[in-house]
C-alpha positions in Angstrom: 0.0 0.0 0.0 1.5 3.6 -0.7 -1.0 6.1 0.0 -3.9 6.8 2.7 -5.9 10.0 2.0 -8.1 10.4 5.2 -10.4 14.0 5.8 -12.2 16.0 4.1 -14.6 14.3 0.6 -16.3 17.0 -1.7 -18.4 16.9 -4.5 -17.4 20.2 -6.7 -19.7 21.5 -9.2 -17.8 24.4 -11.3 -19.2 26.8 -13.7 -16.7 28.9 -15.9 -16.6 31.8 -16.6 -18.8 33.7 -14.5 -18.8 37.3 -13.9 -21.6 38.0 -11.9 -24.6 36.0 -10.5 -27.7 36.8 -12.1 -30.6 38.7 -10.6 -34.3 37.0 -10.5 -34.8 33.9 -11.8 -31.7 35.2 -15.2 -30.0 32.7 -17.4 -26.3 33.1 -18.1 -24.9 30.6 -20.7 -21.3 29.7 -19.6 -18.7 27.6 -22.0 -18.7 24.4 -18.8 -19.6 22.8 -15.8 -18.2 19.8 -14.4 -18.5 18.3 -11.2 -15.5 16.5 -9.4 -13.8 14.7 -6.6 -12.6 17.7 -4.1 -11.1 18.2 -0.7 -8.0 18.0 1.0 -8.3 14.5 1.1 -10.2 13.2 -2.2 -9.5 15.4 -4.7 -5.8 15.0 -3.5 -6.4 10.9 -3.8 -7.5 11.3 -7.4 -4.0 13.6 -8.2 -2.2 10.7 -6.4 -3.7 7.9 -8.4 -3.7 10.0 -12.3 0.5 10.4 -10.8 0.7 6.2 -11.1 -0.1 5.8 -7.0 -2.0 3.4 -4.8 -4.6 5.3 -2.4 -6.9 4.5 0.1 -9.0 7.3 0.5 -10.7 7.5 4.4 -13.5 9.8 5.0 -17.5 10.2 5.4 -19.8 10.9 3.1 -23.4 10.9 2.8 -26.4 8.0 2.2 -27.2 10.3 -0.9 -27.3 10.7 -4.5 -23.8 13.1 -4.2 -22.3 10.4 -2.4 -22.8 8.1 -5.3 -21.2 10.8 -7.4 -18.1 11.1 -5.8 -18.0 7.5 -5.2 -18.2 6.6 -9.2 -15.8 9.5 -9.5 -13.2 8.2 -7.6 -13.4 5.2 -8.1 -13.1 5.9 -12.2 -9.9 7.5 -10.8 -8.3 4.4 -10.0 -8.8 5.1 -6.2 -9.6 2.3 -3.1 -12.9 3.8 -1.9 -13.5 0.9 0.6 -12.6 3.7 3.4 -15.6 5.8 2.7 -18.3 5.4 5.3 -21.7 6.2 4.4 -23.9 8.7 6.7 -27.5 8.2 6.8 -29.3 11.6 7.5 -26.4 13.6 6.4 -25.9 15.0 3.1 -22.4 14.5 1.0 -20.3 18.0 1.4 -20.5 19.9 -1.5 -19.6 23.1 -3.2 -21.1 25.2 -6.3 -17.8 27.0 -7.6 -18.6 30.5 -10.2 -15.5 30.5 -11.5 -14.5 33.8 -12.9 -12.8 34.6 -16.2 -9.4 35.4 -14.4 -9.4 31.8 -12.1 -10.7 32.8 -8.9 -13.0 31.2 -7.5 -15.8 32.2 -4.9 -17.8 29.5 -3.5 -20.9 28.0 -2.2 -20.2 25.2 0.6 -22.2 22.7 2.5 -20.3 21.0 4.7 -22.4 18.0 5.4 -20.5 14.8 6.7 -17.6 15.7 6.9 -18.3 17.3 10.6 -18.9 13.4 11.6 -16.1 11.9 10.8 -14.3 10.3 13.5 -11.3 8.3 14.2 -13.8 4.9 14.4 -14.0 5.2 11.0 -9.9 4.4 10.0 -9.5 0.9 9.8 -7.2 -0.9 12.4 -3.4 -1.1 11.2 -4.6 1.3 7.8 -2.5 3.7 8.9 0.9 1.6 9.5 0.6 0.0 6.6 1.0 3.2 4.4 4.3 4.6 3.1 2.6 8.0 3.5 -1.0 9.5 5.1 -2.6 12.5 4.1 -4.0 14.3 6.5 -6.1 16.2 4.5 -8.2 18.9 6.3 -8.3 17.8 10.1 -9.6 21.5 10.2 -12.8 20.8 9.0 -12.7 17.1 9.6 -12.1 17.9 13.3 -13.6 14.7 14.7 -10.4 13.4 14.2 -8.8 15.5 16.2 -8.8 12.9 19.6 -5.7 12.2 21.8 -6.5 8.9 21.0 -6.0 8.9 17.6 -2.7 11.6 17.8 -1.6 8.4 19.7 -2.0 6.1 16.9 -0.6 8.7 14.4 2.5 8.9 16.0 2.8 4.9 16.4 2.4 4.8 13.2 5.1 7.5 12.4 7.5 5.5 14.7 6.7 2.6 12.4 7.9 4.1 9.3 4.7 5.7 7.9 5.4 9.3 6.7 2.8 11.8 7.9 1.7 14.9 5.5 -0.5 17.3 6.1 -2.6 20.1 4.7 -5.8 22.5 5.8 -8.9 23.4 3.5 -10.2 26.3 5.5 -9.6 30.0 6.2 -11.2 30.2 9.3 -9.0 31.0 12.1 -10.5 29.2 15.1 -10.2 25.5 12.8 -7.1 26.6 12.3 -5.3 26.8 15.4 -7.1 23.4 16.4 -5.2 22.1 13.8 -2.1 22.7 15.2 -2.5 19.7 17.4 -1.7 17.6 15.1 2.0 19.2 14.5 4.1 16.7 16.7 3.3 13.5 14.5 3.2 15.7 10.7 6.6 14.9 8.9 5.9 17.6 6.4 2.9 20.2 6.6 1.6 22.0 3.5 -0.4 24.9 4.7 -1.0 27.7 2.0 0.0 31.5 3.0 -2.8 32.9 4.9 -3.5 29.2 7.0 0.2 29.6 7.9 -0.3 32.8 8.6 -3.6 32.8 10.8 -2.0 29.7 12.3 1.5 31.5 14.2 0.4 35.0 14.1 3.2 36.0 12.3 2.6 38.7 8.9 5.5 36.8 6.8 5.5 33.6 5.6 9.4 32.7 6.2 8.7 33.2 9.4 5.4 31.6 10.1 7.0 28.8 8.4 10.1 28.2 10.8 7.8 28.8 13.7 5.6 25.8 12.4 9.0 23.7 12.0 9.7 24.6 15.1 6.5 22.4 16.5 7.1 19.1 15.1 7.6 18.5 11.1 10.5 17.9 9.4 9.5 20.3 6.3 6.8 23.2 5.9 5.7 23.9 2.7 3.7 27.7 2.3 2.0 27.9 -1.2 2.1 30.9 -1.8 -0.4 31.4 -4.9 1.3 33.2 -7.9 4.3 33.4 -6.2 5.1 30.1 -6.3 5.9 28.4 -2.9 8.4 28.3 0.1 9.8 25.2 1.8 11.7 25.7 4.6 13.6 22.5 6.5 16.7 21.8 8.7 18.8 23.0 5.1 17.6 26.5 5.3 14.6 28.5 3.5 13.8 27.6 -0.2 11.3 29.4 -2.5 10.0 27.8 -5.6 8.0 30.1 -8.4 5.4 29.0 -9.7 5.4 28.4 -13.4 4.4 30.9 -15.9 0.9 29.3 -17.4 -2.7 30.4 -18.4 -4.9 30.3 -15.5 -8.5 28.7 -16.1 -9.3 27.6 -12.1 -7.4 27.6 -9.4 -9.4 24.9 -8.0 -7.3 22.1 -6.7 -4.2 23.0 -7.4 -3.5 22.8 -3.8 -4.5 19.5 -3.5 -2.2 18.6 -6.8 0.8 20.4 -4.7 0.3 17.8 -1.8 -0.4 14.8 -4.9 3.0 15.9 -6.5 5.4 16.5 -3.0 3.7 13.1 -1.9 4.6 11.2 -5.2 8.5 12.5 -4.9 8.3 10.7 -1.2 7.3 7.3 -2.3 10.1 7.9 -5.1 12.5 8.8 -2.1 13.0 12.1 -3.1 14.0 14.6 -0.9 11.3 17.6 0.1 13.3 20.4 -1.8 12.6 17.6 -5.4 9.2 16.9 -3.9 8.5 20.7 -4.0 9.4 20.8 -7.3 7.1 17.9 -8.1 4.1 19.7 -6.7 5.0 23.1 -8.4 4.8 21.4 -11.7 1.4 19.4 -10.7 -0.2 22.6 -10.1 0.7 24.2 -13.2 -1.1 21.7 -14.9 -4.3 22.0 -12.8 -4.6 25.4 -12.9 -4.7 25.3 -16.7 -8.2 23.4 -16.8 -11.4 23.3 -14.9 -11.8 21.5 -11.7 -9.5 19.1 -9.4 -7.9 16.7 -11.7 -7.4 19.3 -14.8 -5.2 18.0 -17.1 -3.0 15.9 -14.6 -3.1 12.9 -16.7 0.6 11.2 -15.5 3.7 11.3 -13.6 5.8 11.8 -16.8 3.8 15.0 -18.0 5.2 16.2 -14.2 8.3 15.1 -14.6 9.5 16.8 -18.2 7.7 20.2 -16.4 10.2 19.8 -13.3 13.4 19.1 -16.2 12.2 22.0 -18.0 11.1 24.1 -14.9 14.9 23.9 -13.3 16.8 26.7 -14.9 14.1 29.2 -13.7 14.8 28.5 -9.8 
């Protein structure tokens, strides 16, 4: 087994290119819509699976038609979906995405069940069987977040199974809960303002050492359009991003963490990894939703050969 994705499932619908919502009961016509696997922890198991990986995605989701959705989805993906636990009475999370003519994207967000998932639902030994687990979104996931189960992170850290970790929300008080699980993250993948929000600190050099300071071997900042900063026992690194048309900037987040993980199963060091993520979320950002685009690990790979000469 290489990969475990465990947090936060969302069913993405996207619209593009919208430049307003319409008053009344208005039709805009838009060029696409597509609906996709999303979150922290499934849209980053379907960038880990299109990059030639194994996954196991962990997470809850709803007795509902969405759930279905993101089931078939991920499953078309090439990912393990036998972690999914289904919620009767809940809905599947979900967001509507207006994606404007310039990338950004607004949204609309239900959070449904992902506020029930809980450490009963990781199978037994899951987690030390990994090479790597995803910790993606124990800010909004933050059942998880259990001395028990910090307890069975870290055993299975001490066992050899690498820990990442990213957030998926801007709110500060989910935020600093997150910090808990610092200790037993080898390498924490926080974009600028969750770093930020997360150490108090109004640079993110320095909210990034003080994060190393609590536990992980590497921080990662993404830092948008500026590329990203990695910062480990070697000293501060920053990455630019690579110079590409911007459709969405849906997921590319999520293809960062896809990309960095790959380079660890490969053995790569994080500084490689980085650049493995950089060139993962060039290609997402050039298409519409999640999984834009990111069709294998050699497309990355001739990106990070030709992307060398500009760090």
């Amino acid at each position: 087994m290489a990969v475990v994705t465990l947090g936060a499932h969302i069913v993405d619908v996207l619209a593009r290119p919208v430049t307003a919502i319409p008053p009344g009961q208005d039709t805009v016509v838009v060029d696409r819509i597509r609906a996709t696997a999303a979150g922290a922890a499934a849209g980053t198991a379907v960038a880990l699976a299109r990059l030639g990986n194994e996954v196991v995605s962990v997470g809850a989701i709803g007795e509902d038609d969405l759930g279905d959705l993101l089931v078939a989805v991920m499953t078309r993906h090439g990912v393990d979906v036998s972690g999914l636990v289904r919620r009767s009475g809940e809905q599947t999370a979900a967001s509507i995405l207006p994606i404007r003519p310039d990338g950004g994207r607004p949204s609309f967000h239900a959070p449904g069940a992902n506020l029930t998932l809980t450490p009963g639902a990781v199978e037994p030994g899951l987690l030390a069987a990994a090479d790597v687990v995803h910790l993606g979104g124990p800010d909004v996931t933050f059942g998880l977040n259990d001395p028990a189960f910090l307890v069975t992170l870290a055993a299975a850290r001490d066992a050899g199974t690498v820990i990442t970790m990213d957030l998926l929300s801007g709110m500060p008080d989910l935020i600093q809960a997150a910090r808990a699980f610092l200790p037993v993250v080898d390498h924490f993948l926080p974009n600028e303002e969750q770093a930020l929000a997360m150490t108090g600190e109004d640079d993110p050099e320095r909210a990034a050492y003080a994060l190393l300071a609590q536990g992980p071997a590497s921080v990662v900042v993404t830092l948008g359009a500026a590329g990203s900063l990695l910062v480990d026992a070697s000293g501060a690194h920053r990455l630019p991003a690579r110079k590409v048309e911007v459709v969405d900037t849906t997921g590319c987040g999520d293809a960062y963490c896809a990309g960095f993980i790959t380079g660890l199963v490969h053995g790569k060091a994080p500084l490689e990894c980085a650049r493995w993520g950089t060139a993962a979320a060039s290609i997402v950002a050039q298409g519409l939703g999640s999984d834009a685009g990111l069709t294998d690990l050699d497309a990355v790979l001739a990106l990070v050969d030709g992307g060398r000469e500009g760090e």
